[in-house]
C-alpha positions as CSV (number, residue, x, y, z in Angstrom):
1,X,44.1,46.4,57.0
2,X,46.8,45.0,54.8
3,X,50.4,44.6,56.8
4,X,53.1,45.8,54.7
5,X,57.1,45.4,55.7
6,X,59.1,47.4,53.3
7,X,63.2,45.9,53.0
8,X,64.7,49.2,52.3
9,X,68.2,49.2,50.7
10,X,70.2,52.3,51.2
11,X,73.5,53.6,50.8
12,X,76.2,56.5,51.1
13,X,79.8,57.0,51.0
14,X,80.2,59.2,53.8
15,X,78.1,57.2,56.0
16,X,75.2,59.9,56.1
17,X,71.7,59.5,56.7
18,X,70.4,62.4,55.2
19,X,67.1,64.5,54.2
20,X,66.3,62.3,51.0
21,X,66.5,59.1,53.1
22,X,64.8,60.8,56.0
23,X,61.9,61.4,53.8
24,X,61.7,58.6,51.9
25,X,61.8,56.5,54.7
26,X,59.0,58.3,57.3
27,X,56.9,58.1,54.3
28,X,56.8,54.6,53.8
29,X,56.8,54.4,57.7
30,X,52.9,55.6,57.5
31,X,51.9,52.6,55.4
32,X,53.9,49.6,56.9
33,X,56.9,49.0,58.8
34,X,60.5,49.4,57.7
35,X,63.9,47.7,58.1
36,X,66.4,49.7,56.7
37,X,70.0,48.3,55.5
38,X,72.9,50.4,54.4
39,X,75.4,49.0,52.7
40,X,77.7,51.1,54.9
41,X,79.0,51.8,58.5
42,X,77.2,54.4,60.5
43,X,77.9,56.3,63.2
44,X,75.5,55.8,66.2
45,X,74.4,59.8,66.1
46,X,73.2,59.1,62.2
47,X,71.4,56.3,62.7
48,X,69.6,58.1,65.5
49,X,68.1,60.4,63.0
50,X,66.1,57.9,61.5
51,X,65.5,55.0,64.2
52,X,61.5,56.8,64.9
53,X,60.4,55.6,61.0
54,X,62.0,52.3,61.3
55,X,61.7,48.9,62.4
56,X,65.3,47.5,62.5
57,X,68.1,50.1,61.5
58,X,71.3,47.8,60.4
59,X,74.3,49.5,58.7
60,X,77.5,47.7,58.0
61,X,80.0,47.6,54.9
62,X,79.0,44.3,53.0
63,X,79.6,45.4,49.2
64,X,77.1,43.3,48.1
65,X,75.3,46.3,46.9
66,X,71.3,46.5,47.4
67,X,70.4,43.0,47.2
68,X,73.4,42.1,50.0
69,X,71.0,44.5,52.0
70,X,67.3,43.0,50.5
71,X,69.5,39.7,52.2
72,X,70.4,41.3,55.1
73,X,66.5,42.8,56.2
74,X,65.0,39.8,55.0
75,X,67.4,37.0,57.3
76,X,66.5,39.7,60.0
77,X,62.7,39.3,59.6
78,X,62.9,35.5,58.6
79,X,65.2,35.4,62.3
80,X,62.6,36.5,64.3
81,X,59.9,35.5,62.7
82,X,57.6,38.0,62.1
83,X,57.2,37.0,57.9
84,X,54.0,35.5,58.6
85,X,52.6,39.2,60.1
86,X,53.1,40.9,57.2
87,X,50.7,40.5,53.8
88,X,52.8,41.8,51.7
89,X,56.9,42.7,51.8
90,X,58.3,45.4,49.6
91,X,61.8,45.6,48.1
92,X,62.7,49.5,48.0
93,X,65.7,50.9,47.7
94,X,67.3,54.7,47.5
95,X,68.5,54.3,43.9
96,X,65.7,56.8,43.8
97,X,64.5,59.7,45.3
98,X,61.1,60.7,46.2
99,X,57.8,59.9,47.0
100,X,57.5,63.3,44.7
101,X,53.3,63.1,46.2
102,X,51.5,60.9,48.1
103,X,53.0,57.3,47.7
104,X,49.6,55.2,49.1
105,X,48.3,56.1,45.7
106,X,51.3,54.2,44.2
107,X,51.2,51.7,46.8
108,X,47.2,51.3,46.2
109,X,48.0,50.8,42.2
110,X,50.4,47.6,43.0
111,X,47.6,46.0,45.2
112,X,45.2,45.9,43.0
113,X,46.8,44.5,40.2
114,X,46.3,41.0,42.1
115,X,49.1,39.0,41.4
116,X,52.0,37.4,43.6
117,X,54.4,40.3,42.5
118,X,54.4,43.7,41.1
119,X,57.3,46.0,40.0
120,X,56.2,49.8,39.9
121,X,58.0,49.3,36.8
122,X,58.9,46.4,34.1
123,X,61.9,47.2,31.7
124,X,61.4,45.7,28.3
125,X,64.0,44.5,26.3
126,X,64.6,43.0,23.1
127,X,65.0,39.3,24.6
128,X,63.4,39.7,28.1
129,X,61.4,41.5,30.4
130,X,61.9,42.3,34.1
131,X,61.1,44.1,37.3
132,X,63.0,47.5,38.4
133,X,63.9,45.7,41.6
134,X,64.1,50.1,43.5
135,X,60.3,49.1,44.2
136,X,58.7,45.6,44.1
137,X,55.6,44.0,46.0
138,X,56.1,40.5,46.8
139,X,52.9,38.4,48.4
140,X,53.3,35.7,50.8
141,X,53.1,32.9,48.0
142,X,56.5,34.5,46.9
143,X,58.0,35.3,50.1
144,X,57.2,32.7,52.2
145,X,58.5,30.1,50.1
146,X,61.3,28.0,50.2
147,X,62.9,28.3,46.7
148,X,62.5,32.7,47.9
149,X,64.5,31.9,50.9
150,X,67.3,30.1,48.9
151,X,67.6,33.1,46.9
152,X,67.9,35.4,49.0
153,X,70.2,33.8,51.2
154,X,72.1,32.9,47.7
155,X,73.1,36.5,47.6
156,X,77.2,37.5,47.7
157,X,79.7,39.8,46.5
158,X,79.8,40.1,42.7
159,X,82.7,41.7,41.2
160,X,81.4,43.5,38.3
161,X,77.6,45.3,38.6
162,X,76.3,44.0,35.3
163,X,76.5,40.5,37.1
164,X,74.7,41.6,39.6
165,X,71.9,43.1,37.4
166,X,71.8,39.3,35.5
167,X,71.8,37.3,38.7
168,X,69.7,39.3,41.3
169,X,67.6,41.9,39.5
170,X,66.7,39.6,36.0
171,X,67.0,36.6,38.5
172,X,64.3,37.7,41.0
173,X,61.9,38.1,38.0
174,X,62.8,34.5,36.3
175,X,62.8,33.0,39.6
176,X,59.2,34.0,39.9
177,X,58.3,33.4,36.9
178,X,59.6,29.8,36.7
179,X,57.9,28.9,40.2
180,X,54.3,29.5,38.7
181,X,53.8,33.0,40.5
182,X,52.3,35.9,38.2
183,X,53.9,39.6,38.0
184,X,52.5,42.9,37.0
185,X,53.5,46.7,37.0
186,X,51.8,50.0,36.9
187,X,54.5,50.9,34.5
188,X,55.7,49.3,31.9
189,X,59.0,50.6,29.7
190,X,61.4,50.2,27.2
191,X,65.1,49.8,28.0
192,X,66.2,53.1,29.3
193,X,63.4,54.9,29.6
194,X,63.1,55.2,33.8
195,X,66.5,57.2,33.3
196,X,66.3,59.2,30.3
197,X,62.5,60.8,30.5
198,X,62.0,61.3,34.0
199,X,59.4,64.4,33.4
200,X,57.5,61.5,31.4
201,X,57.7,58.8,34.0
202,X,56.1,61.8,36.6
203,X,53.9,63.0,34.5
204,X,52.6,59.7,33.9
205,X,52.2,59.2,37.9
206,X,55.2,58.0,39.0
207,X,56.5,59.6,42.3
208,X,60.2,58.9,42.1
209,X,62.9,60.2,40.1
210,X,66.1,58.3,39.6
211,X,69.3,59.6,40.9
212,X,71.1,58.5,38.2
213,X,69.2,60.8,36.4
214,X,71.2,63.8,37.7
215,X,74.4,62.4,36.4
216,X,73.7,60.9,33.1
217,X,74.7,61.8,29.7
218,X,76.4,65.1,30.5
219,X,73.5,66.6,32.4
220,X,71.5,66.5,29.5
221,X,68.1,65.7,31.5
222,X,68.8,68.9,34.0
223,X,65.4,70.7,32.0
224,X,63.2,67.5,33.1
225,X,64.5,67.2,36.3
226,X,63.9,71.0,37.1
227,X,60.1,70.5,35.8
228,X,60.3,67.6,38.2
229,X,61.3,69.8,41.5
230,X,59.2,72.4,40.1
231,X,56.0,70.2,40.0
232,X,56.2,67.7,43.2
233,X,56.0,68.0,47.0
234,X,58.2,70.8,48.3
235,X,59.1,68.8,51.0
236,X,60.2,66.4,49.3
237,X,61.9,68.6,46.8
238,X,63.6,70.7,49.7
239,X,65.0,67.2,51.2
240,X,66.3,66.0,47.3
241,X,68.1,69.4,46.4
242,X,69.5,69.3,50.2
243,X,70.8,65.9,49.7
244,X,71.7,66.6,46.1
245,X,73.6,69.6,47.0
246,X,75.7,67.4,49.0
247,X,76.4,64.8,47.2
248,X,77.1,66.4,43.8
249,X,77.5,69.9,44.9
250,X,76.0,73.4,44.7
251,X,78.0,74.7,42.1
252,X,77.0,71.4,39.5
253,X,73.3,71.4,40.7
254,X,73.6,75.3,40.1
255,X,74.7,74.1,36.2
256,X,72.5,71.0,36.2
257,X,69.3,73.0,37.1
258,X,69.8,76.2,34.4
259,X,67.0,77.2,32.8
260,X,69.2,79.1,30.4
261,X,67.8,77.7,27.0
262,X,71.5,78.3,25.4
263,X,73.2,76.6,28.0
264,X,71.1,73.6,28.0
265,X,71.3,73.4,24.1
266,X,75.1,73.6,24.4
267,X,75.3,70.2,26.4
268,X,72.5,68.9,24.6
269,X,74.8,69.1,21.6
270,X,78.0,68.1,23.5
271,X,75.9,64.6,24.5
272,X,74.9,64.2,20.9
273,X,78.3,64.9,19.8
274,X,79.5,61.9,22.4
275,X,77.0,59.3,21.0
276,X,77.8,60.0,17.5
277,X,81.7,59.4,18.0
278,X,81.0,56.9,19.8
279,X,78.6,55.0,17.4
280,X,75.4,54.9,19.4
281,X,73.5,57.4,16.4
């Protein structure tokens, strides 16, 4: 049986663990073991929620976003050394929300492409390529090496996120590529395309759904998102419009959600409107 450890990155303002996390988290729990990082402080009640789906819970304020918490799970593994159990490590974070169905389907589809990593999905750009680091399979080649360990442990406080994409999220890819370790996906995009056609991405067989998604371009993808709740798991579905009812409120997910077709073409044409002052059509 392959021996998974899944280096989940997670995060929340308020210090919450909540039902989106809970899922996510006892779902990957049935196919591996989990260390789970929040780039926040906890209260010992909220971790309690979650400590039966996890390996290691560790929450603490470090601002280094999701890769200060890929560090964090990692040192913790490397530390006791248990690396060497595990065939393959995942990098995961709750930048998404999900699995929408079954994730071993998902999980079997990065196996099997072979190689030393695989991103469940590869942006495309006009000068480079590189792995969505919310959901990446790394084998033992990759993270059992040295030049892996330096990067990880080369992981800090950045002050601007853009940085961070360049160094940690384009680095991990170029770092593997330029040690002589192969990379896959099961889906491969171009530029924007994880956040602005989510009903595509799940119809395609993706089970996540970014959260970004729910913000973006003045709730212009509320119609793809609905299909989205409509169409996976309930229980996951119950657990994302519980959390996202929290985070963004009732009365927005209420708006966000409409299926009124002249509401939805009203801030359709306010987002167009926005992108032609501002240049982008």
């Amino acid at each position: 049986m392959t021996k998974r450890l899944f280096l989940f990155a997670g995060y929340d303002a308020n210090g919450i663990i909540d039902d989106a996390l809970i899922y996510y988290v006892r779902a990957l729990s049935r196919h591996g073991d989990v260390i789970l990082c929040m780039d926040n402080d906890c209260k010992k009640s909220e971790l309690d929620k979650i400590k039966p789906f996890v390996l290691h819970p560790i929450a603490i304020r470090h601002g280094e976003y999701d890769f200060g918490s890929y560090k964090r799970a990692y040192v913790w593994a490397r530390d006791k050394k248990i690396l060497t159990h595990y065939d393959n490590i995942y990098l995961v974070n709750d930048s998404v929300f999900g699995p929408l169905y079954d994730v071993a389907t998902t999980i079997r589809k990065m196996e099997s492409t072979k190689t030393d990593a695989t991103g469940l999905v590869i942006a495309t750009h006009k000068t480079h390529e590189y792995m969505e680091s919310w959901f990446v399979r790394l084998n033992k080649r990759i993270f059992m090496s040295k030049w892996f360990d330096a990067f990880m442990s080369s992981v800090q406080h950045e002050e601007y996120k853009y940085i961070i994409t360049v160094k940690y999220e384009h680095g991990l890819t170029n770092i593997i590529r330029n040690n002589g370790c192969s990379f896959a996906a099961v889906y491969t995009v171009r530029g924007r395309y994880t956040y602005n056609h989510p009903k595509r991405l799940f119809q395609r067989g993706c089970p996540f759904i970014k959260r970004a998604c729910f913000t973006r371009h003045n709730g212009a993808a509320g119609a793809q998102i609905r299909y989205v709740l409509c169409h996976g798991a309930k229980g996951a579905c119950n657990a994302i419009i519980n959390t996202a009812n929290r985070v963004y409120g009732v009365g927005y997910m209420n708006w966000l959600l409409t299926s009124n077709p002249i509401k939805i073409m009203i801030r359709n044409i306010k987002y167009a409107h926005k992108k032609l002052k501002s240049g982008e059509i």
